[in-house]
N, C-alpha and C positions, 0 to 999 in steps of 0.2 A: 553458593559454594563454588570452590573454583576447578576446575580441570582435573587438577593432583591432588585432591582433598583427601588423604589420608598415606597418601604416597610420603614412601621414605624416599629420599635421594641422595647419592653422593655427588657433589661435583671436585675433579681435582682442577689445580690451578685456578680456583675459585677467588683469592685473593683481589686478581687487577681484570681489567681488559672483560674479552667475551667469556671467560669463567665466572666472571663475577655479574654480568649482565644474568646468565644462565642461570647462576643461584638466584639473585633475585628475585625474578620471575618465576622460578620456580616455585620460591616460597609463597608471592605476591598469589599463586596460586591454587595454595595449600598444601604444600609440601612440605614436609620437614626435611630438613635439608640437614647435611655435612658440607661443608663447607674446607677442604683439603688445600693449605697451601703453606709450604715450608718458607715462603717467603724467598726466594732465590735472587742474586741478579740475572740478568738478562742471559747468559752465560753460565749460568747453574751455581755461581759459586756464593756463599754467606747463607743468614739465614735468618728472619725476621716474621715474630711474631705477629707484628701489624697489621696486616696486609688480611689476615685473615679472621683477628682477630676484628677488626672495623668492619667487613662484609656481616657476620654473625652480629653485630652493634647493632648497625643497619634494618635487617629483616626483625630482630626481639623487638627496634623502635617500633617495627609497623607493627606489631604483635603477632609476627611468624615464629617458628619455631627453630632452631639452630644452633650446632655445636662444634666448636672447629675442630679440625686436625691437620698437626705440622708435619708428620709423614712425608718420608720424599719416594716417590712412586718408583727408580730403580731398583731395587728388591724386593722379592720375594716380601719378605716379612714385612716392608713400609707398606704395598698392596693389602696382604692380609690382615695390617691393622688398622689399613683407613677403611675398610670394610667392615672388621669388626664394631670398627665406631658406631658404626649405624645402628648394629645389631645390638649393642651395649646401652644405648642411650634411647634408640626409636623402637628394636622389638624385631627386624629384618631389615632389608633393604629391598626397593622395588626396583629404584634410575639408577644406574652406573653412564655417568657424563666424563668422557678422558679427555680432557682439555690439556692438563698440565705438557709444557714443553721449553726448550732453552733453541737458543742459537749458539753456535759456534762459526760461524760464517768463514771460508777461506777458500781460494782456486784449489782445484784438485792439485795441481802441482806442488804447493807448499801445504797442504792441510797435513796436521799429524797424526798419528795414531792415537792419542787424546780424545784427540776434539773428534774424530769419527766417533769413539767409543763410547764420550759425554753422550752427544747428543742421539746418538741409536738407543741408548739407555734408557733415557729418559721417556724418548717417541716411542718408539717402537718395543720393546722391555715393558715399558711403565704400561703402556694398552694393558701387556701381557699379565704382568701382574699385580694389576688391579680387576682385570676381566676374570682373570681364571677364579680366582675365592669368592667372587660375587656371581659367578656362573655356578658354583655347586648346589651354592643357595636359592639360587633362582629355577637350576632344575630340579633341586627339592619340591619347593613350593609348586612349579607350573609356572610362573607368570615373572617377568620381567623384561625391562627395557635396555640394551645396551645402545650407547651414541656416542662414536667414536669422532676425532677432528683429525683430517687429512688436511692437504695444502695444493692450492696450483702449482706449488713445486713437487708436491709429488707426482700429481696428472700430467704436470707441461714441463713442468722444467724451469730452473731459474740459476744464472751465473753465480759461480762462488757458496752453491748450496750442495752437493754433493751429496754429503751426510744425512741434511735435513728432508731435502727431496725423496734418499734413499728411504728414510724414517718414514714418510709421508705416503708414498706409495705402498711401503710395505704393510701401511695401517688399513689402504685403500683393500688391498686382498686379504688380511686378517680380516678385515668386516664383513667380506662373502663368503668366507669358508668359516667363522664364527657364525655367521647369522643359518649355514644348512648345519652345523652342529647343533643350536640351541633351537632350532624354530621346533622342531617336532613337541616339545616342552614346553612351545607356549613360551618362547623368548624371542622378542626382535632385537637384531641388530645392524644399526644401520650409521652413515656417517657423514658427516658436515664438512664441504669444502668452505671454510669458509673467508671473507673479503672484508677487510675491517682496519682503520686506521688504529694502530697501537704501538708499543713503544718496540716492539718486532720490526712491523712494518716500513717505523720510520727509519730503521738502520738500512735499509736495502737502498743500492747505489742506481736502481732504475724508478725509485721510487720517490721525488723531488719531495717536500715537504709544501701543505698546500699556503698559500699567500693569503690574506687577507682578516678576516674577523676571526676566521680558526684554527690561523698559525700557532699563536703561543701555546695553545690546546694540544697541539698536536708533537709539539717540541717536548709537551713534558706529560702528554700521555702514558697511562702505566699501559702494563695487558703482559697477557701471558700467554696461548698459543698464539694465531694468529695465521691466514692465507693469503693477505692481496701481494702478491709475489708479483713487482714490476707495474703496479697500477701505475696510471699518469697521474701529477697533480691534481688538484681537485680547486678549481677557479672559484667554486660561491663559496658562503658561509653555507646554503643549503646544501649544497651537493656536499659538503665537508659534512655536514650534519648527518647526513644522508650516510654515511658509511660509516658514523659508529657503531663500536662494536656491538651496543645493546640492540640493533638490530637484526642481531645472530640470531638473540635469545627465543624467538615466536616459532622459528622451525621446531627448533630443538625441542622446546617443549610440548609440542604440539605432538612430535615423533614419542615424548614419552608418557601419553595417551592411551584411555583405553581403546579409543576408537581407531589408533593407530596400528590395532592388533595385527593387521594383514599386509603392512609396509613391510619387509623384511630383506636386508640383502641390499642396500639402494644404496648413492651417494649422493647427494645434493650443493649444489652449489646453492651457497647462504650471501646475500648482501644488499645493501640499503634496500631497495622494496621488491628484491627480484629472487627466487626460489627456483633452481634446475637442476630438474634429473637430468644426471649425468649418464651420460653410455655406456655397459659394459663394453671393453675393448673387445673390436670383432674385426676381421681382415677387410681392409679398406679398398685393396684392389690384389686379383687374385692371377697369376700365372698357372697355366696348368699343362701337360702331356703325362701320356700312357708310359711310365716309365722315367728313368733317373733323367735329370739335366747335366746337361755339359757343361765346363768351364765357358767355354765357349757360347753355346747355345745362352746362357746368362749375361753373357756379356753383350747381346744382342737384343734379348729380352726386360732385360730388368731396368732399363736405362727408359725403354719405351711405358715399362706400368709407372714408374717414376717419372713421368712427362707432368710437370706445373707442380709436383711438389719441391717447397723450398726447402733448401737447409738454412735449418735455425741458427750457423752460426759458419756462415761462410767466410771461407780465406781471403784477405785481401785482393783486389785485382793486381797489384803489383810484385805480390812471390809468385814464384815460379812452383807449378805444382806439378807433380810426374803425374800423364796420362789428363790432364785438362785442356782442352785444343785451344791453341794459340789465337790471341788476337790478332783480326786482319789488320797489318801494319796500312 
């Protein structure tokens, strides 16, 4: 028997990429799965049955069990009907997996009020309401697993992601203030940074497409969330190999375990054969006096706790920046 052998699952954006690795193995594990994806492009827009209807093909070949749902995770009601799915067809739900996500890629300076709006929607919304109808259920019953997907853009940062970062981060602290809401219940939640070549990834302008036996692969790669924000190329066919996405899928499932009952609260960075806990953010270097600080007094201090850390995106040496000391001519 396998792992999940009686467990209900839902995974959204289940369709391509590491949602669809996720269901799989979930199923491969004895899970009954929902399998959630409206089919989107890349950018949220259209809508296509395929995608998820071919995952659910898939898992009935091996003789899993699976039923889709086109739901798009922005509202309220699309959350509480890809959850009722489960209840409708399997009896409950145990896994709530939030994969589903879009890009809208653009510099702060010209991004719209749109393309903010799409993609907080989708990320950060969609967590929302898809967790919250699957959390009443789960604190009914006692037991449930939530497993939410962050990005290195939400942790670190990446050019022209503004939005998505913002999304990604924000999902990073919904997962610690969900996981002490639900743990007393007997619910974990926890969340996957995770690294994975897919059709996300390949649009990113620090992120080259790799050469060789797993180019063409990688050009017409589907996937639907997605984290390697600015990986570098990837030189072999192994190493290329090595970072698909279906090697998400072994955390994740593992986090929706009974034996995983006392992870709670965590974030992990996911990719080809490497698994890390990530850090709660805690003050990395600290200034202190008995009392307020001066303008002044900071301006003396802060410059010193700040000694060898970089900035991520420093001005050229040739503008001219007020208060930067001049180079020795």
């Amino acid at each position: 028997m396998g792992k999940l052998a009686g467990k209900v699952v839902v995974v959204t954006g289940a369709g391509r990429g590491i949602g669809r690795g996720v269901a799989e193995m979930m199923a491969a594990e004895g899970a009954k799965v929902v399998v959630n994806d409206p089919g989107v492009a890349m950018d949220g827009s259209g809508i296509d049955k395929a995608p998820a209807d071919e995952v659910v093909d898939a898992i009935r070949s091996q003789g899993g069990a699976a039923v889709p749902n086109f739901d798009s995770v922005v509202s309220m009601q699309g959350g509480e009907n890809i959850i009722q799915t489960a209840v409708n067809n399997f009896g409950r739900i145990d896994v709530l997996v939030n994969v589903a996500g879009i890009l809208r890629d653009r510099m702060i300076f010209n991004m719209t009020e749109q393309e903010w709006d799409d993609v907080i929607a989708v990320h950060l919304k969609g967590h929302f309401a898809c967790t919250k109808p699957a959390s009443v259920l789960m604190r009914q019953q006692r037991y449930g697993r939530i497993i939410n997907f962050s990005s290195e853009s939400g942790v670190v940062g990446n050019a022209g992601q503004a939005n998505y970062g913002a999304a990604k981060s924000g999902i990073a602290g919904f997962t610690r203030v969900v996981a002490r809401d639900l743990g007393r219940y007997g619910v974990t939640v926890n969340c996957i940074v995770p690294r994975a070549w897919t059709r996300m990834t390949a649009t990113l302008p620090r992120a080259p497409r790799p050469s060789g036996p797993g180019a063409a692969a990688a050009a017409s790669m589907p996937g639907d969330e997605a984290g390697a924000q600015g990986q570098p190329g990837l030189p072999s066919a192994a190493e290329f190999q090595m970072m698909q996405p279906d090697y998400v899928a072994p955390m994740t499932c593992y986090l929706a375990t009974d034996e995983a009952w006392n992870i709670n609260g965590q974030i992990f960075l996911v990719y080809a054969g490497t698994v890390g806990l990530q850090a709660h953010p805690v003050a990395q270097r600290t200034i202190f006096k008995p009392g307020m600080w001066t303008v002044d007094e900071l301006k003396e201090m802060v410059p010193r706790m700040m000694a060898g850390i970089a900035n991520p995106a420093p001005p050229p040496e040739d503008l001219e920046i007020p208060g930067r000391p001049k180079a020795a001519s």
